[in-house]
C-alpha positions in Angstrom: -32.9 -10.5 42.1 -32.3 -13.5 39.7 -31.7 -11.7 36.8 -29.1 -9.4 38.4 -27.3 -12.9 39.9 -27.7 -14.1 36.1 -26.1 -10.8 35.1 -23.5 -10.7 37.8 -22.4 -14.4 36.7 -22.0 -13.3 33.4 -19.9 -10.2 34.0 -17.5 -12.9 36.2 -17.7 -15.7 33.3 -16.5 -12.5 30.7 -14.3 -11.5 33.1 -12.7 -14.9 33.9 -12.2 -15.2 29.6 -10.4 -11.8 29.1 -7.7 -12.9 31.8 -7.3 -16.0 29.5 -5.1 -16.5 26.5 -7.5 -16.8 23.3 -5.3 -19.6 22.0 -4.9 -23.5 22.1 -2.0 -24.9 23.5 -3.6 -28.3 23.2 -1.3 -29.3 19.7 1.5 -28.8 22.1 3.7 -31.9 23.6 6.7 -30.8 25.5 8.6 -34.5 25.3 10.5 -33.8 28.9 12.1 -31.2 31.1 15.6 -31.3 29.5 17.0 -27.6 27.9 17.7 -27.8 24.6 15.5 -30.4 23.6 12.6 -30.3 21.4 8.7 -29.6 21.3 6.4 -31.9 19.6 3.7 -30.5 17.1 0.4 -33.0 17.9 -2.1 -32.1 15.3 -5.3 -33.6 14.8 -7.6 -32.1 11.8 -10.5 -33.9 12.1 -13.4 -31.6 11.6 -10.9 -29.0 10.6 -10.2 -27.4 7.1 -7.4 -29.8 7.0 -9.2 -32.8 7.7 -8.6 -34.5 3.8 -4.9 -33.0 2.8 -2.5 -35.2 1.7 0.5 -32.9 3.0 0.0 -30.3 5.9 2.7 -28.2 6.5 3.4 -25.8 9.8 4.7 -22.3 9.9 6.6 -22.6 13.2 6.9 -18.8 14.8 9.5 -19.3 18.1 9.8 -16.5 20.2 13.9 -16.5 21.1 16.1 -14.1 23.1 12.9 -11.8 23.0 12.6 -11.5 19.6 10.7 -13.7 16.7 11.6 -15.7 13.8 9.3 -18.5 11.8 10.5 -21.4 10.0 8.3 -24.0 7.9 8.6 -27.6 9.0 6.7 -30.6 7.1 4.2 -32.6 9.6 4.0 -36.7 9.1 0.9 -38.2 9.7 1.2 -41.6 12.5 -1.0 -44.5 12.0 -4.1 -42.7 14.2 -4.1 -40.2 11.2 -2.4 -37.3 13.5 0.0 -35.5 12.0 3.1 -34.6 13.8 6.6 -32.3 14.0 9.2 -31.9 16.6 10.6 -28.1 17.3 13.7 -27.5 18.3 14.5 -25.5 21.3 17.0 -23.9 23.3 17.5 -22.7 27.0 15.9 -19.3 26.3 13.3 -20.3 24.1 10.2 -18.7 25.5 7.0 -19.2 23.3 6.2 -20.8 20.2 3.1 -20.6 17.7 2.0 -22.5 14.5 -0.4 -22.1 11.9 -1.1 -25.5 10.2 -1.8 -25.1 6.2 -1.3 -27.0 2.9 0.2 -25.8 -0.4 2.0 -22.8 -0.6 3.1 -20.8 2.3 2.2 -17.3 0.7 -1.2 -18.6 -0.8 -2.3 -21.9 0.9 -5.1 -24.1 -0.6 -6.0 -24.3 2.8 -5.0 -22.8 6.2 -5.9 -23.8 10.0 -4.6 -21.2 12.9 -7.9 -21.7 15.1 -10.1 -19.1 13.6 -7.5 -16.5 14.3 -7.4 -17.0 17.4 -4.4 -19.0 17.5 -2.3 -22.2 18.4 0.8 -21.3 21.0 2.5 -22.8 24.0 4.6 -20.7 26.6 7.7 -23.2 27.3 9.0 -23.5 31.0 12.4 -24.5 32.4 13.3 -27.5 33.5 12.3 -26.3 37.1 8.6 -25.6 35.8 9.2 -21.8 35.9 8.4 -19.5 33.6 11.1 -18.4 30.9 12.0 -15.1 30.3 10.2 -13.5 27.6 7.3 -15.6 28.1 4.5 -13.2 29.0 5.6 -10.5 26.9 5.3 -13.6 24.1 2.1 -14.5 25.0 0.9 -11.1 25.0 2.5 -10.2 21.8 1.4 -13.3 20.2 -2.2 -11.7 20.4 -1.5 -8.2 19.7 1.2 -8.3 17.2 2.1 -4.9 17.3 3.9 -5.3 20.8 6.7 -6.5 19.6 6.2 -6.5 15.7 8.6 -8.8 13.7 7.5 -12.2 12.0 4.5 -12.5 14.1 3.1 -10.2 12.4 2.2 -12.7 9.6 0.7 -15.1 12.0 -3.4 -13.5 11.6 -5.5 -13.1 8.1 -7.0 -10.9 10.1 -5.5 -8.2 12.7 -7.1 -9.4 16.1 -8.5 -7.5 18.8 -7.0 -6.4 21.5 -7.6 -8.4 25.2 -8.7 -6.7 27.9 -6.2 -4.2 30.0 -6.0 -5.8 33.1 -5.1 -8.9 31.9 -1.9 -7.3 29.6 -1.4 -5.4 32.7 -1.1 -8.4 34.6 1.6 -10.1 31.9 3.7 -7.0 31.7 3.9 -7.3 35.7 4.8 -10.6 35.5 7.4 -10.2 32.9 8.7 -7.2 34.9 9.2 -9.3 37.8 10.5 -12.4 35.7 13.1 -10.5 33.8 13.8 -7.9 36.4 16.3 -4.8 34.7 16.7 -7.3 31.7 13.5 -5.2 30.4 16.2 -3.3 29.0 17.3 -5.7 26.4 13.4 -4.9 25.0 12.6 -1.9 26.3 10.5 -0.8 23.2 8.1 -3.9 23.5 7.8 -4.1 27.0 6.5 -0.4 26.7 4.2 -1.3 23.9 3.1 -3.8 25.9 2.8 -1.3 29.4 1.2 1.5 26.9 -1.9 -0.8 25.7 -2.7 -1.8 29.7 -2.4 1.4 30.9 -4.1 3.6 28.4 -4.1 7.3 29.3 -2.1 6.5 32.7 0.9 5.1 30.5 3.0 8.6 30.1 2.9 9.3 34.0 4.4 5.4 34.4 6.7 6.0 31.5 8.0 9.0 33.1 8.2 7.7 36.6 10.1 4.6 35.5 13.1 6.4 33.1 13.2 8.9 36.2 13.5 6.2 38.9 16.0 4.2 36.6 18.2 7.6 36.1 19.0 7.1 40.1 21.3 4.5 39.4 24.7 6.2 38.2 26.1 3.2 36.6 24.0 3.2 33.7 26.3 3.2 30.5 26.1 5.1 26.9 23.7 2.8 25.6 20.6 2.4 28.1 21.1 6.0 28.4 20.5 6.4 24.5 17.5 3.9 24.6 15.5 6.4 27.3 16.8 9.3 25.7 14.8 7.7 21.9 12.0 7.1 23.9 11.9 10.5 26.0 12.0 12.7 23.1 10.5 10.1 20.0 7.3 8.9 22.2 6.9 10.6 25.1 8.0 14.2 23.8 8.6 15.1 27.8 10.7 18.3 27.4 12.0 18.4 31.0 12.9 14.5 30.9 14.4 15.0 27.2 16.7 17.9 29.1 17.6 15.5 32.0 18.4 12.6 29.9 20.9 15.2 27.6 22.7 16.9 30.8 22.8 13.3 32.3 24.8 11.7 28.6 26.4 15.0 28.1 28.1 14.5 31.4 29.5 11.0 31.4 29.7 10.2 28.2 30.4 13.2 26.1 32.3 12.0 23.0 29.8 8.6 23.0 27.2 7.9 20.2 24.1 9.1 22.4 25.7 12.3 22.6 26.3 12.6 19.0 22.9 12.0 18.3 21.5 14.4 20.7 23.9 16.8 19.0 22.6 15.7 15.2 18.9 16.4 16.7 19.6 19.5 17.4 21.1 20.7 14.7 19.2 23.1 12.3 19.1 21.4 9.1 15.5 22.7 8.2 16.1 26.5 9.0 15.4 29.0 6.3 18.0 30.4 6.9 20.8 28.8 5.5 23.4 30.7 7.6 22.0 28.9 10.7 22.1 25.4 8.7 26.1 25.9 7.7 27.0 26.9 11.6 24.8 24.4 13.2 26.3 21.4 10.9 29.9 22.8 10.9 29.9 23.1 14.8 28.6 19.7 14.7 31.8 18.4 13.0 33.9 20.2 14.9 32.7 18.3 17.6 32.2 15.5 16.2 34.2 15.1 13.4 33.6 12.3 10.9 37.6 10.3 11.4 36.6 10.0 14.8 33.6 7.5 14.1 35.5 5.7 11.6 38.4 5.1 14.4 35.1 3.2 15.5 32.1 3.0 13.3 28.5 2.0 14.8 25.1 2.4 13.0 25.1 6.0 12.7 26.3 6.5 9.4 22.8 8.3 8.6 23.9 11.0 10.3 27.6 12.0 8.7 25.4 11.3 5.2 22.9 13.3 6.5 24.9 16.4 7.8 27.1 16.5 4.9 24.5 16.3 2.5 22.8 19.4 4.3 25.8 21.2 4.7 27.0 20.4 1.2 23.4 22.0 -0.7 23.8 24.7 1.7 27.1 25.6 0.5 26.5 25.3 -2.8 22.9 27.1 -2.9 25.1 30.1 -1.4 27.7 29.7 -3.5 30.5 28.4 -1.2 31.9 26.2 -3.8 35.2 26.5 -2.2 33.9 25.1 0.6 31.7 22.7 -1.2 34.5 21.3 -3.1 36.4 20.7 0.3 34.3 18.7 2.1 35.1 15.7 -0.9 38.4 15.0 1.4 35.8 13.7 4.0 33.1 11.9 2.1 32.8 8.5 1.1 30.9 7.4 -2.8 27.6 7.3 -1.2 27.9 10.7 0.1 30.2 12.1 -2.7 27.3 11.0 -5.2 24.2 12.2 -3.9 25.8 15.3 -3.4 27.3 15.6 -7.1 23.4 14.2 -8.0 21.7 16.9 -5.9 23.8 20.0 -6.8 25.9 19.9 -10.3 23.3 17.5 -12.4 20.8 19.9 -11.3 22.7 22.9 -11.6 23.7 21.6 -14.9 20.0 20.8 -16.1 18.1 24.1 -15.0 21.0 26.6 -15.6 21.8 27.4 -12.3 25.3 28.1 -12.1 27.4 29.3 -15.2 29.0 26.5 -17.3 32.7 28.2 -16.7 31.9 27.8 -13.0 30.0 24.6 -12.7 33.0 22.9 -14.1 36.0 24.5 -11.7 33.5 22.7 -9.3 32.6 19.3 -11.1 36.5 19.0 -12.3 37.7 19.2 -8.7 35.2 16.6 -7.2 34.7 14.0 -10.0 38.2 12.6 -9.6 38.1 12.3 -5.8 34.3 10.7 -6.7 35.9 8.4 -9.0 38.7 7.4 -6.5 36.5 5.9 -3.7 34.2 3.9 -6.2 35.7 0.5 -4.5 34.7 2.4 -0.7 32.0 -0.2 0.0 30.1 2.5 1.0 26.6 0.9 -0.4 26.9 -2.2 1.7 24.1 -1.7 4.2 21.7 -0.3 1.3 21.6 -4.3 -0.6 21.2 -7.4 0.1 24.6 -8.5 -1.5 27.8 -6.7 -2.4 26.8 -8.1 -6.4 23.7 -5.6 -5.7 25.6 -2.7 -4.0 28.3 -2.9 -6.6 26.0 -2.6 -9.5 24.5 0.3 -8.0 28.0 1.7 -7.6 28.5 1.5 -11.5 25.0 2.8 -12.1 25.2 5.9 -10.0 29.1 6.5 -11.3 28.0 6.3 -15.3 24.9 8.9 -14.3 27.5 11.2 -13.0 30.0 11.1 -15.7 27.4 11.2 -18.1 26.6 14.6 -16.7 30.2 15.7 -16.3 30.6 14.5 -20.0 27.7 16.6 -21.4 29.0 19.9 -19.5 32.9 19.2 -20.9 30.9 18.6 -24.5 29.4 22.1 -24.5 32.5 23.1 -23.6 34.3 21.9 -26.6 36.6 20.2 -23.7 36.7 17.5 -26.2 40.1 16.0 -24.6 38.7 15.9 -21.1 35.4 14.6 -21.9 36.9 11.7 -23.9 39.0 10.6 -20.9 36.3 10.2 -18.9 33.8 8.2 -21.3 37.1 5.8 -20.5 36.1 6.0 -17.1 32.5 4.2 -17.9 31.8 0.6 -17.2 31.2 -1.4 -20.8 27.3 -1.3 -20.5 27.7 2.8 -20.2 30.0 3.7 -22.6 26.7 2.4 -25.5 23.9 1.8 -23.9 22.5 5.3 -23.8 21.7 7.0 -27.0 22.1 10.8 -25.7 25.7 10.0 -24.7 26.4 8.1 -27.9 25.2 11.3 -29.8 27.9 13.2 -27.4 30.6 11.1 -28.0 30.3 11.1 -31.6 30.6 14.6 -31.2 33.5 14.4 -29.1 35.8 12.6 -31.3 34.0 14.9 -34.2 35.8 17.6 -32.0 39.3 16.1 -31.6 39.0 14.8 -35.6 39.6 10.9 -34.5 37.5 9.8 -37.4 39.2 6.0 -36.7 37.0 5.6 -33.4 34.3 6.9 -35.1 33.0 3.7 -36.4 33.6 1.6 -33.7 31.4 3.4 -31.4 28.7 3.9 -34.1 28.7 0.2 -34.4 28.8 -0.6 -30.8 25.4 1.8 -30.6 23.9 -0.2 -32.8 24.8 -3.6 -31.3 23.3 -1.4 -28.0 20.2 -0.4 -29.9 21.4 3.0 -28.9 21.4 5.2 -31.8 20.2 8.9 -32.8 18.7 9.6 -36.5 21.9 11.7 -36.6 23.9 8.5 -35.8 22.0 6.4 -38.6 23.1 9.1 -41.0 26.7 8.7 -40.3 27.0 4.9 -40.4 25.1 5.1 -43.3 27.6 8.1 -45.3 30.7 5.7 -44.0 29.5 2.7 -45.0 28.8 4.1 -48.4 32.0 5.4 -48.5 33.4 2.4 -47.5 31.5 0.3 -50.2 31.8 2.7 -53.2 28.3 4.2 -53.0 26.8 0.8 -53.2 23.6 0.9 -50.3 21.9 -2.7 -51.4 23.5 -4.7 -48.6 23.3 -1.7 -45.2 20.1 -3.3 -44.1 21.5 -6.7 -43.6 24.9 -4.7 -42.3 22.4 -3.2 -39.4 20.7 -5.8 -38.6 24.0 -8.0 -38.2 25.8 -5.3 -35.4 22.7 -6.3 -33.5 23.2 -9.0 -31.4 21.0 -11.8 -30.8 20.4 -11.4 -27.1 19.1 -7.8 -27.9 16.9 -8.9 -30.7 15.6 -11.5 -28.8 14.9 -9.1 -25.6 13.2 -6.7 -27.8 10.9 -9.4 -29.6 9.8 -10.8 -26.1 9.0 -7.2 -25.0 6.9 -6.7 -27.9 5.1 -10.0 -27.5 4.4 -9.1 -23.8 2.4 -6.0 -25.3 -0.1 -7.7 -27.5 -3.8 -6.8 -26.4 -6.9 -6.5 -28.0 -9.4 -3.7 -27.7 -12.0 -1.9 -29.3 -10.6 1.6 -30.2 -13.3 4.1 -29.3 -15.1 6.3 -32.1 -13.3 9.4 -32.9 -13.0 13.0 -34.7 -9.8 13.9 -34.2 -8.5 17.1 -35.4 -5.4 17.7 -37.7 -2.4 20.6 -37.5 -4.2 22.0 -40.5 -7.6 22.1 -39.0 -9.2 18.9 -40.5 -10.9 16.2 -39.2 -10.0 12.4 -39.2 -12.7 9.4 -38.4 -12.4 5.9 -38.3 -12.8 5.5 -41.8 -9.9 7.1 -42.5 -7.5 4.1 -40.9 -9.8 1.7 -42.6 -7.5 -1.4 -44.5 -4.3 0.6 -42.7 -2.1 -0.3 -39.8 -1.6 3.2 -37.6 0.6 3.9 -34.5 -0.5 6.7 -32.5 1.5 8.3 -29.6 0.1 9.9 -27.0 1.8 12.9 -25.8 1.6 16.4 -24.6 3.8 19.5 -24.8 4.5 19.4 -20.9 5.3 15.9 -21.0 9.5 15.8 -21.0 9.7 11.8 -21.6 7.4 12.7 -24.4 9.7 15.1 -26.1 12.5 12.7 -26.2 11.0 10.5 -27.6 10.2 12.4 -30.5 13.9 11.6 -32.2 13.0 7.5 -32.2 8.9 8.1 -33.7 10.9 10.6 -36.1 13.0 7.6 -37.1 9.4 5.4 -37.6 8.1 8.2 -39.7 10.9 8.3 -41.9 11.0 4.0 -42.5 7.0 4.0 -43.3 6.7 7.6 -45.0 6.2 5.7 -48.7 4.2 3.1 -46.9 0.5 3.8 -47.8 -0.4 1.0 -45.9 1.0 2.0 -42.6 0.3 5.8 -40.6 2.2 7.3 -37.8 0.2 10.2 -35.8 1.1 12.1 -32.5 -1.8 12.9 -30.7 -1.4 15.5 -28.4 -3.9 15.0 -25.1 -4.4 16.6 -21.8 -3.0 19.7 -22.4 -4.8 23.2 -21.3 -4.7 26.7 -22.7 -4.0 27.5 -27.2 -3.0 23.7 -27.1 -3.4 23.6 -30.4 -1.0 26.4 -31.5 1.7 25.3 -29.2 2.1 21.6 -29.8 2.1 22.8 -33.6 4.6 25.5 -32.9 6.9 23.2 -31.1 6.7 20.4 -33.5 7.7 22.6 -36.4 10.0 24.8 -34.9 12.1 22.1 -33.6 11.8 20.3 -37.3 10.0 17.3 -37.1 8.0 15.8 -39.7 5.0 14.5 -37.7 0.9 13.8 -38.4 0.0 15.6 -35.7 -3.8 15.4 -34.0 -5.0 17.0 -31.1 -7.2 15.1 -28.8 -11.3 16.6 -28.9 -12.7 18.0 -25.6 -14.6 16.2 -23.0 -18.0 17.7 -23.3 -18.7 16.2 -19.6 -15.2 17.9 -18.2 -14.0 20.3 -20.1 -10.9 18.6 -20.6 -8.5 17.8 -23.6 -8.6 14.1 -23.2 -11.6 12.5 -24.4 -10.0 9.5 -26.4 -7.0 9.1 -23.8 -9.5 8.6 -21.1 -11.6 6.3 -22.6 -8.6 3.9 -23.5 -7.2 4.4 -19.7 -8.8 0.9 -18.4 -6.6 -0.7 -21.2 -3.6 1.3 -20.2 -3.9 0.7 -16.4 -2.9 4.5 -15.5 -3.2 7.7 -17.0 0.8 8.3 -17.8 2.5 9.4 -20.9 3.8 8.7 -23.3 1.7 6.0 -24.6 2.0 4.2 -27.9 -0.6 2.1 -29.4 -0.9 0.6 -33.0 -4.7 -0.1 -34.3 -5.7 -2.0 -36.6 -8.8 -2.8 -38.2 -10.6 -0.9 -35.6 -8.9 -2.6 -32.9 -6.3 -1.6 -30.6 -3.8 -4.3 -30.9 -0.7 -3.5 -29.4 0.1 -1.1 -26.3 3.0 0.1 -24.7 4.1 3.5 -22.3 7.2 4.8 -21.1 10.6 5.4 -23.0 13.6 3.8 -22.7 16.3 7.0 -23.8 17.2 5.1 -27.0 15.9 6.6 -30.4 16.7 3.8 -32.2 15.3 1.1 -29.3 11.7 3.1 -30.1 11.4 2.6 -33.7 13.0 -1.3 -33.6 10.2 -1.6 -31.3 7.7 -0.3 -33.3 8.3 -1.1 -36.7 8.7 -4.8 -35.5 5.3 -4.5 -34.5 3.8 -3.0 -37.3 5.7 -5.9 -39.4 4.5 -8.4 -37.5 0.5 -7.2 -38.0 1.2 -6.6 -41.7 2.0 -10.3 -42.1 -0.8 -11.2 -40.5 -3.4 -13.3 -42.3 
């Protein structure tokens, strides 16, 4: 009998402590009763892990107008050695938390928020009462997740969850404090409802949209916020159809309408006949001048329909149609529609060349026109960032509609628009310097020529074929006389970009063993490490699949060339992870397409199977397993590494050779 009273106690004392908050309120001092004054922070650290800082700091979270925000504020130490703060408050100001820590707020020397179990007051009114928001704050400031927000930074570690009755007992009392303001956040006072009620939550859900759709008063947007939560949590088909008769009815031009009707559209049908009529009745109905007479948040879904409806007519071939819908579409849209469907279709051969420029002519201009459209806004931070992307996405675009006129032999066209690119994009990419030198090649305007060869090279942007023709004008225009074109090149450079490119090849320099190797050659020979004894060598990984890899190929064609007389330096592409006759198609390809290259092909795994057994060994070094992937060894010693490629020829072999240079000068 006095063990079951022992246990009985127990179960009350356990009881007792789930219906309590787990945090201290003690570091709390409300000064006096009067709105909009302030809280003071009363912190003592003794025995804490604060105890000896010089400077403690508080990260102040304030639970306002139901939602969160947190703010840093420097605590002064009195003369008893407590350090204190005053928070500012307001009339709705329901809750506030603090975690105590010095040094930096992202990685503190030291920290203090009560063993995770928290410091945090719940404010009252100058009447004593409760405000609103309180218990939802106090039940949010344990489980995070209720309302999300800041607070979610509050815990190293993600706390557990109190008992149900007890949230069950705030969300009742927050239910009764707020009354229908619940409304204003609905989404957290569910969370909250959801965790007390466990499996009995979806019956309450329902009963409480059902008993709040009695009141015909309800307007556009409460309607909207059950109609989210019908059909994105509660997936109640009969309440989903209630709620859409119910908006359909008395507000049927509103924006819960139109998103009921973007819902059901049939964007991911196979059939693509259904897609076009489910997105062109939607714009019939909703057609896009009518929301910009009064614009809300759902731009998503005119970017999202016309995008559909736009690959839909194109994949069938409407181009007609396709090209229409540019009166209606702002840049964003206009963009990633051009992206989607004409640089593909242009890249994979998808539509004829005659054809895909009817389209591409008809659209770029329009495309062009609403550049200034402001359409980017909400994606950045700052109109500085969404302009920039502007500029970026518009010099992709014309770079594609460039290459098409090119092939062409629309010489005329494509020079006016490499007008049309912003200063950076008319040099900075080697592939479209290459097209515009054929361009003016084509219209026989040998006087702009040179300027844009020597505006590549101030870019770094420059193809072998580019090197040859400065170098055959410049000859020409010094009487044959070649001693001074080094120094010529090196002055177009400018400073910035040498400087850039030496502090990306500092960034690079490592130093690791290079594993043992017997690599095979094109010709079916066999190199070792004695072989690169007393030499400098720059491999490249790379692989017949890999399409960064193959463009690169014009820049290491470039190194090749500069160190082919120098004994003392070798260039090698290894080919590595490849499958099937690897060995005949890397050599095919290499020859075919007329480079001059020490190729090797990477030895088998004996433990796998795979062509990769030097490449995997060196992948701790490299951090990933991507190509391509250029290293320089030296001395047995892998002493400079870098991957990726930048789409400039010229940019590679600077790169390179400047760190080959640099380890030949070595002592």
């Amino acid at each position: 009998m006095k063990k079951q009273t022992i246990f009985l106690l127990l179960c009350l004392v356990q009881a007792v402590l789930y219906a309590q908050p787990r945090y201290d309120s003690s570091v709390f001092k409300q000064k006096n009763s009067k709105i909009d004054d302030v809280v003071q922070i009363v912190y003592n650290a003794k025995d804490k892990d604060l105890e000896f800082s010089d400077e403690v700091n508080a990260n102040v979270f304030v639970f306002n107008n139901f939602s969160w925000s947190k703010s840093v504020l420097p605590l002064k130490k009195n003369s008893t050695g407590v350090w204190t703060a005053d928070v500012p408050i307001s009339s709705t100001t329901a809750f506030i938390g603090v975690k105590f820590y010095q040094g930096d707020i992202n990685q503190p020397d030291a920290a203090d928020n009560n063993n995770d179990r928290g410091y945090a007051v719940a404010l009252k009114n100058e009447k004593g009462k409760a405000i609103a928001g309180s218990y939802l704050a106090e039940a949010a400031f344990q489980v995070p997740s209720i309302t999300g927000g800041d607070i979610i930074y509050y815990y190293a570690n993600t706390p557990a969850v109190p008992a149900p009755e007890y949230l069950k007992t705030l969300g009742a009392k927050e239910y009764a404090l707020s009354g229908k303001d619940y409304l204003n956040y609905f989404q957290s006072f569910m969370n909250l409802q959801q965790l007390a009620l466990g499996d009995a939550f979806p019956i309450y859900a329902q009963k409480l949209i059902n008993d709040a759709l009695a009141d015909k008063g309800l307007d556009d947007q409460t309607l909207g916020l059950f109609y989210n939560y019908a059909n994105g949590r509660l997936k109640d088909a009969a309440l989903i159809s209630r709620l859409e008769k119910r908006v359909n009815a008395d507000f049927p031009n509103g924006p819960t309408a139109r998103f009921i009707a973007f819902t059901n559209t049939k964007g991911s049908s196979p059939d693509k006949a259904e897609v076009i009529s489910s997105y062109e009745d939607f714009l019939k109905r909703f057609p896009i001048e009518q929301w910009r007479k009064k614009p809300n948040a759902q731009n998503f879904i005119y970017y999202a329909v016309y995008r559909g409806l736009g690959s839909s007519y194109f994949e069938s071939k409407q181009f007609d149609k396709f090209i229409s819908l540019y009166d209606d579409l702002d840049f964003r849209t206009g963009n990633e529609l051009m992206r989607w469907n004409i640089m593909r279709a242009y890249m994979f051969n998808m539509v004829g060349k005659d054809s895909l420029y009817n389209i591409a002519e008809a659209i770029m201009p329009k495309l062009i026109a609403r550049k200034g459209d402001n359409s980017y806004k909400e994606d950045f931070d700052t109109k500085a960032q969404a302009d920039s992307n502007v500029v970026k996405n518009l010099d992709e675009r014309l770079f594609t509609h460039i290459s098409l006129l090119n092939d062409l032999k629309k010489y005329g066209e494509a020079r006016k628009y490499f007008l049309e690119l912003s200063e950076k994009g008319k040099y900075d990419n080697a592939e479209l310097n290459e097209i515009n030198l054929q361009v003016l090649e084509g219209l026989n305007d040998d006087k702009q020529i040179l300027p844009l060869l020597e505006m590549s090279a101030r870019y770094n942007a420059m193809t072998p074929r580019m090197f040859e023709k400065l170098k055959v004008i410049y000859l020409k225009n010094h009487n044959g006389d070649g001693k001074e074109y080094e120094a010529y090149l090196s002055r177009l450079k400018s400073d910035e970009e040498k400087a850039e490119m030496k502090a990306y090849v500092d960034h690079n320099w490592v130093n690791h063993p290079m594993p043992d190797f017997r690599l095979e050659t094109a010709d079916g020979l066999f190199l070792t490490p004695e072989d690169w004894k007393g030499k400098i060598v720059v491999v490249d990984f790379w692989a017949t699949w890999c399409r960064p890899c193959i463009m690169a190929f014009p820049g290491m064609q470039l190194l090749a060339d500069k160190y082919a007389n120098d004994k003392a330096v070798g260039i090698y592409m290894l080919g590595t992870m490849q499958t099937g006759d690897y060995k005949s198609k890397s050599v095919n390809y290499v020859r075919g397409e007329g480079y001059r290259f020490n190729l090797l092909h990477d030895s088998v795994n004996p433990t796998t199977n795979e062509q990769d057994l030097v490449f995997k060994q060196l992948v701790p070094l490299f951090g990933d397993s991507s190509i391509p992937r250029k290293i320089i060894v030296k001395d047995g010693r892998v002493r400079y590494c870098s991957g990726g490629y930048s789409g400039s020829p010229s940019k590679l072999m600077d790169e390179l050779s400047l760190a080959v240079e640099i380890l030949k000068n070595e002592k």
